[in-house]
Structure formats: C-alpha cells, structure tokens
C-alpha positions as CSV (number, residue, x, y, z in Angstrom):
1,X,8.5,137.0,67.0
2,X,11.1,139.0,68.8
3,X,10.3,140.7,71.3
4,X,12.5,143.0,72.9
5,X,13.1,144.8,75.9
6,X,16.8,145.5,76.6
7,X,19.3,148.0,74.6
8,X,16.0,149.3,72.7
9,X,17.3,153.2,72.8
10,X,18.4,152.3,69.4
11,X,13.7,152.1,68.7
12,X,13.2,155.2,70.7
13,X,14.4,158.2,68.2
14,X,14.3,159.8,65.4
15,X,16.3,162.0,63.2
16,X,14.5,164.8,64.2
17,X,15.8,164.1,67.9
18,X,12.7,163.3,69.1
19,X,12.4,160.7,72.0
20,X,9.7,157.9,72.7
21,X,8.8,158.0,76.6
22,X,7.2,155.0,78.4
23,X,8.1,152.1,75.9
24,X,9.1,149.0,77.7
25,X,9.3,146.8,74.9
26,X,9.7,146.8,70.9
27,X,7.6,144.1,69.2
28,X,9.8,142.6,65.7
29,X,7.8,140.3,63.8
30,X,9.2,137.7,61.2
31,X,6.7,137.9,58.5
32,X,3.4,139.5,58.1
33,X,1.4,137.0,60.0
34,X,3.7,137.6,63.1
35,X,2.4,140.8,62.9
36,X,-1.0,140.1,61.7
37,X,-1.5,137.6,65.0
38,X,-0.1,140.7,67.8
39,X,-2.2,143.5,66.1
40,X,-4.8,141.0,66.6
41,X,-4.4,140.5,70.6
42,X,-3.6,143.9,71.4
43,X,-5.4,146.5,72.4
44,X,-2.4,148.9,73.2
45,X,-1.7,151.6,70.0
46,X,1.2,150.9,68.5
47,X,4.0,153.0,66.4
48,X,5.7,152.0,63.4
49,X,9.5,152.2,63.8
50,X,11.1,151.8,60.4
51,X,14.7,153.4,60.0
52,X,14.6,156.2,61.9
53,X,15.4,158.9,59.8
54,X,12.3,160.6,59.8
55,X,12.4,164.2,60.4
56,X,9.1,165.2,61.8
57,X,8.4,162.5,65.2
58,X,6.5,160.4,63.4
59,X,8.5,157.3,64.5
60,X,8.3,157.6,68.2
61,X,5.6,157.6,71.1
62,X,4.4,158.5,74.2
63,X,3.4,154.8,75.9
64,X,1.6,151.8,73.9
65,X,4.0,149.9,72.0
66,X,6.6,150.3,69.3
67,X,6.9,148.1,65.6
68,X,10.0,147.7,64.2
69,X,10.1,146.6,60.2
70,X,13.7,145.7,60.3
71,X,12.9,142.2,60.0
72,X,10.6,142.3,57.1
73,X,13.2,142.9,54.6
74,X,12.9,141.0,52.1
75,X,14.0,142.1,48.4
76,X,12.6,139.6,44.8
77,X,13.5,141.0,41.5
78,X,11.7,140.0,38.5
79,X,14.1,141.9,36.2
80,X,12.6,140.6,33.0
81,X,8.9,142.4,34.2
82,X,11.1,145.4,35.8
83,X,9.3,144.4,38.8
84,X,11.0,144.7,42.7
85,X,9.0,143.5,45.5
86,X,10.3,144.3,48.6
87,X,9.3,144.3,52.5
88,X,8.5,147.4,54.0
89,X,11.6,146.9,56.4
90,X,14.7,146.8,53.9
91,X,16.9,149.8,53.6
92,X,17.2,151.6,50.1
93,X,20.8,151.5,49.9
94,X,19.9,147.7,50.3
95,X,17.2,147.7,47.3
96,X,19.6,150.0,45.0
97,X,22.5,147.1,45.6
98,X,20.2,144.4,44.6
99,X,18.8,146.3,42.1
100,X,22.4,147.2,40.5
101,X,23.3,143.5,40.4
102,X,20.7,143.4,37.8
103,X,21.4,146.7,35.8
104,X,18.3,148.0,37.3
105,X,17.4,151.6,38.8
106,X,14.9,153.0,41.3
107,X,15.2,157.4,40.7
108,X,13.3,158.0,44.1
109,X,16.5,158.0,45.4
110,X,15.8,159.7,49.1
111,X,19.0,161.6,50.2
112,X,19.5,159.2,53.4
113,X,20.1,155.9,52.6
114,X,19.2,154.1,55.4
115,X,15.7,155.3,55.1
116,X,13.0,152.2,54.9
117,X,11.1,151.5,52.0
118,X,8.1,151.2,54.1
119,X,9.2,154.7,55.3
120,X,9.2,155.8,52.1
121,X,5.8,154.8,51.0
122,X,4.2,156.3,54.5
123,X,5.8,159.9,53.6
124,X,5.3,159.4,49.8
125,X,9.0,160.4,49.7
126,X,10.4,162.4,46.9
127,X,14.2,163.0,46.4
128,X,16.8,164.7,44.5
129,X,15.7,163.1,41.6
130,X,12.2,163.4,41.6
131,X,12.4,166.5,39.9
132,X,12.6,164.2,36.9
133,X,10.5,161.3,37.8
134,X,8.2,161.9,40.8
135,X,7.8,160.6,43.9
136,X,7.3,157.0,45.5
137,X,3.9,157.5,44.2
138,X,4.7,156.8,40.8
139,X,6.4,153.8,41.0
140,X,3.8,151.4,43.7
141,X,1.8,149.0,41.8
142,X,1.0,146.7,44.5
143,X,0.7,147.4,48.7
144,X,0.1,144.6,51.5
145,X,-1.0,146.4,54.6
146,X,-2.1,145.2,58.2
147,X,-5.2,147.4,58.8
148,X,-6.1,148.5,62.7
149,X,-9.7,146.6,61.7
150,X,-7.5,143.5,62.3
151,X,-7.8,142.5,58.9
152,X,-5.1,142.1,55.7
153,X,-5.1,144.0,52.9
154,X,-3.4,143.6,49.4
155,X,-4.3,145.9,46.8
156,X,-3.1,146.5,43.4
157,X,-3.1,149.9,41.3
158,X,-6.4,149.8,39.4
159,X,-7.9,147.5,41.4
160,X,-10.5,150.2,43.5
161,X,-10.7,153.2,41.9
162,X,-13.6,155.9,43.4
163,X,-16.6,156.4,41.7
164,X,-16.6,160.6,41.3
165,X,-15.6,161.4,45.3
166,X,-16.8,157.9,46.5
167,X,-15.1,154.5,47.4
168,X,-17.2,151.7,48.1
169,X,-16.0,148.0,48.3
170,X,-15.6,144.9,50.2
171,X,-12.9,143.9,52.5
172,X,-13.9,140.5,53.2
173,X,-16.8,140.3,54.1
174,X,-17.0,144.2,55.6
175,X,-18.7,147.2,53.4
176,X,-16.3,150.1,53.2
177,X,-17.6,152.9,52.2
178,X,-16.5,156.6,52.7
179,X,-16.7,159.8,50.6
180,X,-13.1,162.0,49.8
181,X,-12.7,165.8,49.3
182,X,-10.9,166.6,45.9
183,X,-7.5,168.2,46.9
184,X,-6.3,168.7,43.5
185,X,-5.6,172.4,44.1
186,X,-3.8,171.3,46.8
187,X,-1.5,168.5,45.6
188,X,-0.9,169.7,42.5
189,X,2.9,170.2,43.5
190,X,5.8,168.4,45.3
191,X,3.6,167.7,48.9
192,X,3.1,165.1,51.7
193,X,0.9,167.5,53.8
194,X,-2.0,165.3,54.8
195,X,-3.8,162.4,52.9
196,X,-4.2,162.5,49.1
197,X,-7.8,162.8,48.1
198,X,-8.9,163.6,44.2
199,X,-11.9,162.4,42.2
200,X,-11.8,158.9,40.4
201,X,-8.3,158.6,42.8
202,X,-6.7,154.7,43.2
203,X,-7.3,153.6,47.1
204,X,-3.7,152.4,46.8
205,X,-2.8,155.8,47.0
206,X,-4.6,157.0,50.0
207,X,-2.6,154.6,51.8
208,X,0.7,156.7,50.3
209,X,1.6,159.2,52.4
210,X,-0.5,158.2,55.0
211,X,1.9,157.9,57.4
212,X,1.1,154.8,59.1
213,X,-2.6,156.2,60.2
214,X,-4.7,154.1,58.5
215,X,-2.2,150.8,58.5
216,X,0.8,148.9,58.4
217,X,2.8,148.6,55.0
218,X,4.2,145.4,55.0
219,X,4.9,144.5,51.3
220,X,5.6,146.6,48.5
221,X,5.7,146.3,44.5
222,X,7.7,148.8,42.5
223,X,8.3,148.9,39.7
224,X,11.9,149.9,38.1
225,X,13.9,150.9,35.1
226,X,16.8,149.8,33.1
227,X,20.3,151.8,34.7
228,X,21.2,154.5,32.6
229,X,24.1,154.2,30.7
230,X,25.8,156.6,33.6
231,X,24.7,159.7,35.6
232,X,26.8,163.0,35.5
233,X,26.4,164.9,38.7
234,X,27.4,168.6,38.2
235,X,28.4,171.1,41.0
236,X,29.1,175.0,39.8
237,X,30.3,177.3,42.2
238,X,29.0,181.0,42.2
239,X,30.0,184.2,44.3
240,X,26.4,185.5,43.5
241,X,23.0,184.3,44.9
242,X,21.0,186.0,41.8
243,X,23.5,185.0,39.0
244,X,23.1,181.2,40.7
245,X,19.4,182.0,40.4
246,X,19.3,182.7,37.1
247,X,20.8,179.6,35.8
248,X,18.6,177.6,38.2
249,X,15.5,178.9,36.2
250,X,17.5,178.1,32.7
251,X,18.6,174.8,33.8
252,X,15.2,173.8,35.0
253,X,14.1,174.0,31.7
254,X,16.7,171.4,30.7
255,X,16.4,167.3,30.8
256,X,17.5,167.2,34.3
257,X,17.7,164.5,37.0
258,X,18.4,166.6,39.8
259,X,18.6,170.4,40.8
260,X,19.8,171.2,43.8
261,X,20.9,174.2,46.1
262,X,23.0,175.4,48.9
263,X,23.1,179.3,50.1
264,X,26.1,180.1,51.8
265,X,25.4,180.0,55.1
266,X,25.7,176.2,53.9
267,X,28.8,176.5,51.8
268,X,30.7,178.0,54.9
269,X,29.7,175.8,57.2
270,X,31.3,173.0,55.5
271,X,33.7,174.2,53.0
272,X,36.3,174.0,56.3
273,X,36.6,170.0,55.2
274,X,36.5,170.6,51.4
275,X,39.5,173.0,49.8
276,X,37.5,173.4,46.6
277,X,34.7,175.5,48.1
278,X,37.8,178.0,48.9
279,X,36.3,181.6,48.2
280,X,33.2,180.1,46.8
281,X,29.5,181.4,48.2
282,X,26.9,179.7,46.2
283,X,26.6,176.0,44.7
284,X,24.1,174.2,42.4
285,X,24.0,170.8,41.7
286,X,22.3,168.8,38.7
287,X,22.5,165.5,37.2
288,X,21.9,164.3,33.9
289,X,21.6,160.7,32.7
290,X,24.2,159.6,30.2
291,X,23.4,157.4,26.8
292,X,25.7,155.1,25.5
293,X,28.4,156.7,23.1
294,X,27.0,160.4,24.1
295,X,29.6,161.6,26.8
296,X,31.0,164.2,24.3
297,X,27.5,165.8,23.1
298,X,26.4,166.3,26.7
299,X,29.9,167.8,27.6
300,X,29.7,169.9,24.4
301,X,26.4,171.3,26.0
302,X,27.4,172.2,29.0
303,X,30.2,173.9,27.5
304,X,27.8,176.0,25.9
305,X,25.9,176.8,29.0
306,X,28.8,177.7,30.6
307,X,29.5,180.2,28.0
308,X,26.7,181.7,28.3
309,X,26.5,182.5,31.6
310,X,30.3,183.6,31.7
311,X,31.0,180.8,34.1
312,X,34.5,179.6,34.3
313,X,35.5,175.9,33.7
314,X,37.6,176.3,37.1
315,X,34.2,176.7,38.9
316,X,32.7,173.2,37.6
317,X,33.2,169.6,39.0
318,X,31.8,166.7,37.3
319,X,31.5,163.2,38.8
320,X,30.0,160.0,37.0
321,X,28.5,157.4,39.0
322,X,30.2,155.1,37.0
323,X,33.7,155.5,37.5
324,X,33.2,156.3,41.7
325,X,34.6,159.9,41.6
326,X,32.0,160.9,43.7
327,X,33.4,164.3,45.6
328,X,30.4,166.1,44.2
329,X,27.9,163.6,45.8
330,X,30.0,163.9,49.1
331,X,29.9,167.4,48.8
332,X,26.0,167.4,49.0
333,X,25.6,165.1,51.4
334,X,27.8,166.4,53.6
335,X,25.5,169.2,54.4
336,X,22.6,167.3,56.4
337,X,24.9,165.2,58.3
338,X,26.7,168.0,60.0
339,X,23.7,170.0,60.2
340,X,22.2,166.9,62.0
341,X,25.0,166.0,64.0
342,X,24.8,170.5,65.6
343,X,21.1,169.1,66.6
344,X,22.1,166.1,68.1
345,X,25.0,167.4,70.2
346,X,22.5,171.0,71.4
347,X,20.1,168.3,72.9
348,X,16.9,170.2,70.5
349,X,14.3,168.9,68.0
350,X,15.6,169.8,64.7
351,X,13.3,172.8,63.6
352,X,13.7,172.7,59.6
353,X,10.7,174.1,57.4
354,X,9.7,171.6,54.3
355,X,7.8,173.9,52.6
356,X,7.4,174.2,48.4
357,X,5.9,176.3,45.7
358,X,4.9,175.9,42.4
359,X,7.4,177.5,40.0
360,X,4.9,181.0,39.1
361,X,5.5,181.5,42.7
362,X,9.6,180.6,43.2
363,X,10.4,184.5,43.8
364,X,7.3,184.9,46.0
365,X,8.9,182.3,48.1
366,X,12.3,183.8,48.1
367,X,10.8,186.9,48.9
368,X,8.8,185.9,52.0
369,X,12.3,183.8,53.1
370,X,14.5,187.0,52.4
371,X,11.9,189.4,54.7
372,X,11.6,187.1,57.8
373,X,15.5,186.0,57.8
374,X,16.5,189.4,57.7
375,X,15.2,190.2,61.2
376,X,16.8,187.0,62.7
377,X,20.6,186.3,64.3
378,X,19.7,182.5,64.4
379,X,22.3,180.6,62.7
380,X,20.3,179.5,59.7
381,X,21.1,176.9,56.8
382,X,19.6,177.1,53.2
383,X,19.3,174.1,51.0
384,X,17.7,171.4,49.2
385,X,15.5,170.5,46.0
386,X,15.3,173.8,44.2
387,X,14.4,171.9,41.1
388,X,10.8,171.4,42.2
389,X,11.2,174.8,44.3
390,X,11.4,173.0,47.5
391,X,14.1,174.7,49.7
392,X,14.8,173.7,53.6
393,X,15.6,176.1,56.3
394,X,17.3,174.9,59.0
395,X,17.7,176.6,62.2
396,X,20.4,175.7,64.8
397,X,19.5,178.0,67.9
398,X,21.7,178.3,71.0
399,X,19.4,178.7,74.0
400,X,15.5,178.8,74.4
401,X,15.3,182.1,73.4
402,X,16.1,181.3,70.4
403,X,14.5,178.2,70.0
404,X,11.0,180.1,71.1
405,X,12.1,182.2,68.0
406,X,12.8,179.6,65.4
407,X,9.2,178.5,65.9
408,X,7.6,181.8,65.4
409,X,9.4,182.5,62.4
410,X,8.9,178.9,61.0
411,X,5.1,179.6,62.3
412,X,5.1,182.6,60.4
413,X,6.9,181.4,57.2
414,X,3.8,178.5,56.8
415,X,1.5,180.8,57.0
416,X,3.0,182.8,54.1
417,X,3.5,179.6,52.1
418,X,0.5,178.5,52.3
419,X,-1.3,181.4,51.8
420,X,0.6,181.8,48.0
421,X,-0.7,178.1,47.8
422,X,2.3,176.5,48.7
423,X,2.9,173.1,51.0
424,X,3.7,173.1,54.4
425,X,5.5,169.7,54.3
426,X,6.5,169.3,50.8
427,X,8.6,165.6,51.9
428,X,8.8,165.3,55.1
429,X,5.2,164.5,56.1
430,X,3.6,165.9,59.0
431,X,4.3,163.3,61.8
432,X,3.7,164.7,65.4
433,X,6.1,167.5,65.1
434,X,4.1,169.8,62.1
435,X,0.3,169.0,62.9
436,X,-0.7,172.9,63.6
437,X,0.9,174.1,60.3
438,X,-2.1,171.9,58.7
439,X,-4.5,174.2,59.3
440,X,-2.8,176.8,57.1
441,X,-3.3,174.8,54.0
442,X,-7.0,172.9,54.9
443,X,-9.9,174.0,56.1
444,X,-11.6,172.8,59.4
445,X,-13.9,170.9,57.3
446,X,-11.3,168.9,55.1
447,X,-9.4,168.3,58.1
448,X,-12.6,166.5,59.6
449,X,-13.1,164.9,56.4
450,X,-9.8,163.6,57.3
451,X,-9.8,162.3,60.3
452,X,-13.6,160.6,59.4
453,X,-11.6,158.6,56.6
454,X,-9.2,157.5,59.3
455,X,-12.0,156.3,61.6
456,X,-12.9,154.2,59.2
457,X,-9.6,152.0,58.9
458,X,-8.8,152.9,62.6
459,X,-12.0,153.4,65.0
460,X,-10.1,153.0,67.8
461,X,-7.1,155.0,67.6
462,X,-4.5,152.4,68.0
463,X,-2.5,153.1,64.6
464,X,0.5,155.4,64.3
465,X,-1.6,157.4,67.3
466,X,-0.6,161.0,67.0
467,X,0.7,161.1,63.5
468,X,-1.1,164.0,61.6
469,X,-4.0,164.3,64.2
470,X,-3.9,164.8,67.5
C-alpha cells in the first residue's frame, strides 16, 4: 500500500472548495485486501477521497485519515452479458472509453467526467440523461464493500431483500438485523437526500447513496447497453423565459435523453467566449438517440416542433456525437466550470441549492425561486436538469455580507421546497455541507431511524465521519 505524506494538497479538497484540516497522510491501497488489512488495524475514522468533484464536503475531513480509490481502478467488460465491472476508483470518462471500444453505453452520464464510479454509487448520481433512464441505481447489480465491522461484503441485487420493513441476515457468522422506515413519499422523485428506505427494498440499495456512512465501495457491477446508433444534442435559443418554458413542458412529453436549462444570468456570463449566444437570453438543451437509417424522420420532427412554436431554424444548433461537432456539448459544459473557477479564485465554499420537484409542482418551484431572487443583488446563476425539474442556483457573493445572505436565502428556499414535497439534495447528496436542510424533509424520528441503521454497520463512528450526521 502507498502511503503518502508529501504533495497530498491534491487529497485535501473538493469541488465545493472545501478543505481537509489535520491530515498528515493519505492511505492508497492496491486492491481490496490492502484496504481490508488498514481498516482492520486502525482505530482512526477515515474519509473516502474518490475524485474530488463532490459538491457538498463530503470528501474531506477534520483529522483521522484520508482513502484515496484512485488505485482501485480496474475496468472488465463482459460485452456479450452487457456486463462492466469496475473498481470503485476509475474515472467515468475512463469506463465510457472502454466501454466505446466495445459499442457499449452507460446513460448515467454525470456532467464531470472525472467523477469516480465509486463516487457515483455513494451519491446515487443522476445526470443529464437520467431523465430518460434513472440514476446509478438502476444500473448496480452487484456491490463489494469494506464494512466499518471490519468485515467484507459482496452482495448481489436480489440477494437480501426486507421482509415488509425488516432485514434480517447473516454476515458471516454475525446476525444483522434492523427495521427501515418506508420513504416512498419521499423518494418518489429525482433525490439523494439521506438513505433510501421502502418496504420489501434490496439491501444493495441502502448502501446507494449512502455516502460512504455505512462502508467502503470497492467493486462495482453495472450493467450497460448497446451504443445507440448516434445521439443528437439540441440547443434552441429563446429571448423569452416563459415561451422557453412552454416548450420545456411539450418537449418533456417527448422521447428525450436529456432536457436541460440555462436562465440568462447564465447565457451572459458566458456568451463573451461563444458568438452564437449574440443577443440570445434563454437556452434549452435536449438529446435524442438516433436509429440506424432514421436521421431524416427525427429531423422532419423537429422541424415540426419548431413550427409550432414559431421558432426560427437560425435559433437551433444540432451536434451528433458521432461525427465530434460538439459546440453544443461545450456550450453546456462550459457553464459549471466558469462558475467553479468564480468560487475557486473568491476563496468561498460554493453555495449552490440541489433542490427538485415532482412535475405537478414545476411552477410552484418557479414561483418560490422568482419571490426570494427578487429581493437579492447576489450575482446568481440558473441551470441544470429541468427535464426531471431539478434546477441549480448558484450564488457567487462578493464579501461576507453577502455570503451570510446566500445562506439565508438558500435556508429559506429548502424550507419552501420541501414543504411542496420537494428534495433538498436532488444529486448532490448531503455530505457535510447540507446536513441542517435534512430536517426540512424528515422528521426527528426518521432521522434517528437513520442514524440507528448506521450504528449498525458503523458502531464506532469511524466511517465517512460527518457525512449526513453530525
């Protein structure tokens, strides 16, 4: 096992711009055993780092001792069974290359691609195209995970499924047996706010979106599809946020990939590198997947949406994945990374909401955002999954003031969401940055029903310490 202790600033921070404080080394095992053998002789807690890009602290610590995955990155394809198994450690732009060689496709295609797969399974992460196919959730058949009770664990979907609102089972030769509250109210939409608990649940998927409390992901089965033929990404251009509305709502109804937004607070901010967005407000974004021989039908049909909502050829860019023309992806990614780069160079912990909605309650949502923004001069940025009516708000204050302000309103904004039933963290995960905004959604009793189902797999604390609870 590595073990380091110089040049480790690279271990100690997140996207979020969190830091890690007191951390004198960073522990890199080879293979699972490595890391089977330290959890064994320590008795410091330990974080998870995978790659960095979470947005909500979860990756960094005050003391103990920090995990890197980066080693355990290992990627097997078994493109006859569909099947990728991969170690929690390897990047997804490193699984989608693999998987490409092979004319194979994972949709949970997160936004960053540097992002961990590991990562990904601790924040059940969803992505622009998960308003077709779901999140990470969807596609795990099998987890191997290094449980704080010093013991291994490799479970398969349909392997332990509760009886009702109980699990009980063996894990070696130890009784586990713990009673869930049914969230299904709750997590019934696009969420990673807590653990996932609903009657006659797969264990395999408390363990998703647990982020790193109850264990260490170390292996991961997936499974995959055939690549489409080829993806169309669409970007329209609109001068007016209600006119871009209403072809959100039609679209929605369409066989979509993607659907995405940006208001135009976004659209100026970058439209400086881009002369295309010249005298443009508004975008949307979707993508569609492509069959073999049917370019001309699907271009035929967007012609016909066009028409009827009056929208100009001139204000349409297509790009296929196929043939690299990919200004449109560009475009939207563009966005994050200069919003990130304003955090990183102010010094501040990025203060971006992660709420959602179902879809009955979309306008509520734009409501409640159009009331509390109004009151605000904080440079504020607008965008993300409105497919799944998940939008981000990201502030970028200048001094404390404002920052002391940001929070209120983002304090103020949860407590609207999730009073119209919304999530507080609809991707993100809660991490140690979001842990108050909890107790907007749960009660005090489901929260202790949480944190009893963690003392089970960790009775001493030592796991991901800080993540979710304090």
């Amino acid at each position: 096992m590595r073990v380091v202790t110089d040049g480790i600033e690279n271990f100690l921070q997140d996207e979020s711009n969190s830091k890690s404080t007191s951390i004198e080394k960073v522990y890199i095992p080879e293979n699972t055993q490595e890391l089977l053998d330290l959890i064994r002789q320590t008795n410091q807690p330990w974080t998870i780092y995978g790659g960095g890009t979470g947005l909500v602290g979860g990756a960094v610590s005050d003391g103990g001792i920090i995990i890197s995955t980066s080693a355990l990155n290992k990627i097997t394809i078994d493109r006859k069974n569909k099947i990728v198994c991969v170690g929690s450690g390897a990047l997804l732009k490193d699984l989608n290359k693999e998987l490409l060689k092979n004319n194979l496709w994972y949709p949970v295609d997160s936004t960053e691609q540097t992002a961990t797969i590991g990562g990904n399974v601790a924040t059940n992460a969803w992505g622009p195209r998960s308003h077709k196919y779901g999140s990470i959730r969807n596609f795990v058949q099998e987890l191997e995970i290094i449980l704080p009770l010093k013991k291994r664990l490799k479970i398969s979907r349909g392997e332990i499924i509760a009886d009702n609102d109980t699990f009980n089972f063996l894990l070696d030769d130890k009784e586990i047996n713990f009673k869930i509250t049914d969230l299904s109210e709750k997590i019934d939409l696009k969420s990673s706010a807590g653990y996932y608990m609903k009657k006659n649940m797969d264990l395999i998927d408390l363990f998703i979106g647990a982020e790193g409390t109850l264990g260490i992901v170390t292996d991961i089965k997936l499974k995959v599809f055939d690549l489409p033929y080829d993806i169309y990404a669409f970007m329209l251009s609109f001068s007016d946020r209600q006119k871009a509305f209403e072809f959100i709502k039609y679209i929605k109804q369409k066989d979509v990939l993607s659907l995405e937004y940006m208001d135009n607070n976004s659209v100026n901010l970058i439209k400086h590198r881009y002369p295309i967005l010249k005298n443009i407000e508004y975008l949307v974004f979707f993508e569609k997947e492509i069959e073999e021989k049917k370019e001309e039908s699907i271009l035929q049909d967007i012609n016909d949406m066009l028409e009827k909502f009056n929208i100009a050829i001139d204000r349409v860019k297509i790009s296929s994945t196929k043939k690299k023309n990919s200004i449109v992806y560009e475009i939207r990614e563009s966005l994050p990374q200069t919003i990130n780069e304003m955090i990183r160079q102010k010094n501040i912990k990025k203060i971006s909401t992660d709420f959602a909605v179902r879809e009955e309650n979309f306008d509520k949502m734009i409501k409640i955002y159009d009331n509390i923004l109004s009151k605000t001069k904080i440079k504020y940025f607008i965008f993300g999954h409105i497919g799944m009516n998940s939008l981000h708000i990201n502030f970028v204050p200048e001094d404390e003031r404002q920052i002391e302000e940001s929070l209120e309103l983002y304090n103020v904004m949860a407590k609207e969401i999730a009073f119209i039933g919304g999530t507080i963290s609809a991707e993100h995960g809660i991490g140690k940055l979001k842990k108050k905004y909890l107790q907007y959604m749960y009660s005090d009793q489901i929260l202790k029903k949480m944190k009893s189902i963690k003392e089970i797999f960790d009775p001493c604390n030592l796991c991901n310490r800080g993540n979710i609870f304090d």
